[in-house]
C-alpha positions as CSV (number, residue, x, y, z in Angstrom):
1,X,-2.3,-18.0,19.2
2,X,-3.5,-21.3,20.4
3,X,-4.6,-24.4,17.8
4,X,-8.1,-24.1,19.2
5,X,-8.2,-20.1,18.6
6,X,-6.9,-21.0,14.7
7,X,-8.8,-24.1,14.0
8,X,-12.2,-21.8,15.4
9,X,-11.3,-19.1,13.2
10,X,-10.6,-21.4,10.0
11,X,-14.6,-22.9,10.3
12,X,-15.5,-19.5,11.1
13,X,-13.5,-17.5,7.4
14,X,-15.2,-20.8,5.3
15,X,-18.0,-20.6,6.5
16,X,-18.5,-16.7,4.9
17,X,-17.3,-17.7,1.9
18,X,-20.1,-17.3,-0.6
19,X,-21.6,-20.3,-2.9
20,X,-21.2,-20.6,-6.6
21,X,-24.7,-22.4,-6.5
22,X,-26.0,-20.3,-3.5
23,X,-27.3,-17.0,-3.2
24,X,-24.7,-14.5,-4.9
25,X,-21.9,-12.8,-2.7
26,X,-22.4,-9.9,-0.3
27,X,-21.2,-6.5,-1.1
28,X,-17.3,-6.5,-0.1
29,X,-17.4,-10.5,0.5
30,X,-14.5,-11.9,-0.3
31,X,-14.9,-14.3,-3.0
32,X,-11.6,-14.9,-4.6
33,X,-7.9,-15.4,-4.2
34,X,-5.1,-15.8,-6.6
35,X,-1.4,-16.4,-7.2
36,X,0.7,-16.0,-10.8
37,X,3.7,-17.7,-12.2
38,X,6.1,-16.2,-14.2
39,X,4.2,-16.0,-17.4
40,X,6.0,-16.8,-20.8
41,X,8.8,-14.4,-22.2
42,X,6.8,-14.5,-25.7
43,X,4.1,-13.2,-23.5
44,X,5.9,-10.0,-22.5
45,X,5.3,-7.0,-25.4
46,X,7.8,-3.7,-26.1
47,X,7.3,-1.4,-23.1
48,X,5.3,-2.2,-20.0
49,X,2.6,-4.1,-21.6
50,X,2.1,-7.6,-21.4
51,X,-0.5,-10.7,-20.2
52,X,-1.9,-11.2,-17.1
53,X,-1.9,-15.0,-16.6
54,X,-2.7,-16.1,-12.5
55,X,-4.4,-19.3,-10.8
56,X,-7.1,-19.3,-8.1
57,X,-6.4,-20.3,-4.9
58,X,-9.7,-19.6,-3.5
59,X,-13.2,-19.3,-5.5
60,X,-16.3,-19.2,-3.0
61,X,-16.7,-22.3,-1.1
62,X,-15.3,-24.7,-3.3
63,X,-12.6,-27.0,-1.6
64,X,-8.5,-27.5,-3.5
65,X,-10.1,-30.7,-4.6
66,X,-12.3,-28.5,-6.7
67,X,-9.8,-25.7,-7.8
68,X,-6.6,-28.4,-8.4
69,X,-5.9,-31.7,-9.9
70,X,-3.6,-34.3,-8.4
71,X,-0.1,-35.6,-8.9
72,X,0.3,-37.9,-11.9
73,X,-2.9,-39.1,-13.6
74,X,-4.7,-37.4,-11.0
75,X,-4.4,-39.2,-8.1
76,X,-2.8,-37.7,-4.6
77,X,-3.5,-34.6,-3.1
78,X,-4.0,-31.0,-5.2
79,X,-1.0,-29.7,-6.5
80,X,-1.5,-26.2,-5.7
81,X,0.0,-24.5,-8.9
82,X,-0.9,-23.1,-12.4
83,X,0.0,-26.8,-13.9
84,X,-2.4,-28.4,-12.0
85,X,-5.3,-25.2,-11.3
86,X,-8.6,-25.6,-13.2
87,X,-9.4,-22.4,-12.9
88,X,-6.9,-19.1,-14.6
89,X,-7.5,-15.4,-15.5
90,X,-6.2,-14.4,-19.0
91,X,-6.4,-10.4,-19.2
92,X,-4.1,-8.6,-21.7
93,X,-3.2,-5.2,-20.1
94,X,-1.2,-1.9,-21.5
95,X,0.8,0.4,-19.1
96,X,1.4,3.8,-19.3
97,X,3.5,5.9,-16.6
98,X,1.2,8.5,-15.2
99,X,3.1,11.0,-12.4
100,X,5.8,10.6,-10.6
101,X,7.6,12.6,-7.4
102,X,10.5,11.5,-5.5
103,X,9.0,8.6,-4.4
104,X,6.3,7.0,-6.2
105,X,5.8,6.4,-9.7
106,X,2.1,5.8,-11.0
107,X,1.3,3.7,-14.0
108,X,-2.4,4.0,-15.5
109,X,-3.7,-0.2,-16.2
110,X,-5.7,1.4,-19.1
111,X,-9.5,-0.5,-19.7
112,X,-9.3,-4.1,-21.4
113,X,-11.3,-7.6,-21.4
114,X,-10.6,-10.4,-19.1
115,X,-11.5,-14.4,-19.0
116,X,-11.7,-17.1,-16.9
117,X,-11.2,-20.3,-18.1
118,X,-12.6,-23.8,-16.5
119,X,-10.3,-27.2,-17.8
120,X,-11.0,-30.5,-16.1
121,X,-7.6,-31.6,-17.3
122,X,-5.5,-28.0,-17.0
123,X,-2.4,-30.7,-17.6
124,X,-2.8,-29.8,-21.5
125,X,-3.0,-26.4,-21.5
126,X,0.2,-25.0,-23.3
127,X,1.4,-21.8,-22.5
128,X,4.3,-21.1,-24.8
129,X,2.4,-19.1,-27.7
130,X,0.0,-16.8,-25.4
131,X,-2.1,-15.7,-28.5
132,X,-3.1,-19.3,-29.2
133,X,-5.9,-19.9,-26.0
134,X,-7.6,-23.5,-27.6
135,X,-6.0,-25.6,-25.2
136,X,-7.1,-23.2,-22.2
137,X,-10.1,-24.5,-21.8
138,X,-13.7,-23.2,-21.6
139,X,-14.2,-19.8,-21.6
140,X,-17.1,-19.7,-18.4
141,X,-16.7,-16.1,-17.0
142,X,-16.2,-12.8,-19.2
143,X,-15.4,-9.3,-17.6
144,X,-14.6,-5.6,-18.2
145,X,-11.4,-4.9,-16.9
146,X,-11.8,-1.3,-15.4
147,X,-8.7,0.8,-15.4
148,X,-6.5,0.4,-12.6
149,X,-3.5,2.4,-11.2
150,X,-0.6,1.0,-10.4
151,X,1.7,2.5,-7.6
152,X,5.7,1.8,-7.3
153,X,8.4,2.5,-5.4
154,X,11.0,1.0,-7.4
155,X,10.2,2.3,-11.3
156,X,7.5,-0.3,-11.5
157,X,8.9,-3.5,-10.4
158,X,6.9,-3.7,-7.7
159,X,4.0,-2.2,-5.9
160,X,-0.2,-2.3,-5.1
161,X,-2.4,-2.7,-7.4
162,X,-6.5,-2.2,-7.5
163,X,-9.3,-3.1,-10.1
164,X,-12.7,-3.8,-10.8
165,X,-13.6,-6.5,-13.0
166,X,-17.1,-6.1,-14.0
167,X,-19.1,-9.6,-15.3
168,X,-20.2,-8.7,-18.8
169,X,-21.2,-12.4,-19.5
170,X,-20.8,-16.3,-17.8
171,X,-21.9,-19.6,-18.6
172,X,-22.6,-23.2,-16.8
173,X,-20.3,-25.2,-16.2
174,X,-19.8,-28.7,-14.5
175,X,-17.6,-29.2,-11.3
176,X,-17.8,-32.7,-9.8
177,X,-21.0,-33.8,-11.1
178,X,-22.7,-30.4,-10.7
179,X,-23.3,-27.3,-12.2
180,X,-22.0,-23.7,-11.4
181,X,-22.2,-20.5,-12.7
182,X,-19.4,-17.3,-12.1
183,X,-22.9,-15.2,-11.8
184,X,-24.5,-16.8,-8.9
185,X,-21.4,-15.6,-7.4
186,X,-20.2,-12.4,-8.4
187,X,-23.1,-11.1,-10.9
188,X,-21.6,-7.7,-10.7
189,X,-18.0,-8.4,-10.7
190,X,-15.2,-7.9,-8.4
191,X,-12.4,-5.6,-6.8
192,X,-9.7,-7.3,-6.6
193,X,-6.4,-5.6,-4.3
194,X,-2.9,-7.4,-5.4
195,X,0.8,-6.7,-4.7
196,X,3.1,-7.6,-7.4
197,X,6.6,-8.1,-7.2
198,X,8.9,-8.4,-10.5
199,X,6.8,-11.3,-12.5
200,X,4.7,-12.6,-9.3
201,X,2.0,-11.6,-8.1
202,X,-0.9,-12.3,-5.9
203,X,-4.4,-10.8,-4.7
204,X,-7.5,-11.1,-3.1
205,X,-11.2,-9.9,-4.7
206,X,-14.4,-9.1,-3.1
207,X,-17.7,-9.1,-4.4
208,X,-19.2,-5.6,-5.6
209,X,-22.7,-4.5,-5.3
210,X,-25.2,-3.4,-8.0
């Protein structure tokens, strides 16, 4: 594909993006993207339960300027990691192995609570004791987790994965000198479709309609 073809088609995916300060998100938009890290072993419970803990790589409109801090102090470009990310997910999740045939093995994501949390300097959050969130940062989107299954073919290592998150509650929050709220993007929630593999995961979510 030529340079032209891709640069056109770049201006042409941002601008559908939908606004955080704009009219909300279009049925089946896409409005989000994230990536994981290897969470903490503490974080990691008896069985297949554990913590969901990823980074955004793409909320509405806003630029990596406005999703990641620099390099040291600040300054340079985004550093495009959970380090540096102002915005992360926290959802706490429980497993439980559903069928299985020769192939596949099914795990139900049973129902549970997610956040997202908003830090203008994500360079103090600590992540070694999960259950203590204080240095997270602001707690600016709340959902509803709806249950999810979660299809492998390797025992559960790695496979698809589909949810909907439904917005139970949000509050303001300032982003370079203005003001944004997760509702005037997503006020009904999201879908979001991820493939995991071992610890990593990542996944893209659409807007859902009333």
């Amino acid at each position: 594909m030529k340079l032209a073809t891709i640069a056109t088609l770049g201006i042409l995916l941002l601008g559908s993006y939908a606004s955080l300060n704009a009219q909300p998100a279009g049925t089946s938009q896409v409005v989000m993207a994230y990536m994981n890290e290897k969470v903490p072993p503490s974080a990691t419970l008896p069985g297949f339960d554990g913590l969901c803990l990823i980074y955004y790589t793409l909320v509405g409109d806003l630029d990596l300027k406005s999703l990641f801090a620099g390099g040291p102090f600040g300054f340079g470009p985004p550093v495009v990691d959970r380090a540096h990310a102002y915005f992360i997910w926290a959802s706490d999740y429980s497993a439980q192995p559903l069928t299985q045939n020769e192939v596949f093995t099914s795990f139900l994501i049973t129902e549970g609570k997610g956040t997202i949390y908003y830090s203008s300097t994500p360079e103090q959050r600590h992540f070694d004791l999960p259950t203590d969130r204080s240095s997270w940062g602001e707690p600016v989107a709340t959902f509803v987790r709806k249950a999810g299954v979660f299809q492998s073919r390797d025992g559960g290592i790695s496979g698809p994965l589909v949810n909907t998150a439904v917005l139970v509650s949000s509050k303001p929050f300032q982003l370079n000198g203005k003001t944004f709220d997760f509702k005037d993007l997503i006020p009904y929630g999201m879908t979001c479709s991820e493939t995991a593999d071992g610890d990593y995961e990542a996944g893209t979510c659409v807007a859902i309609g009333k």
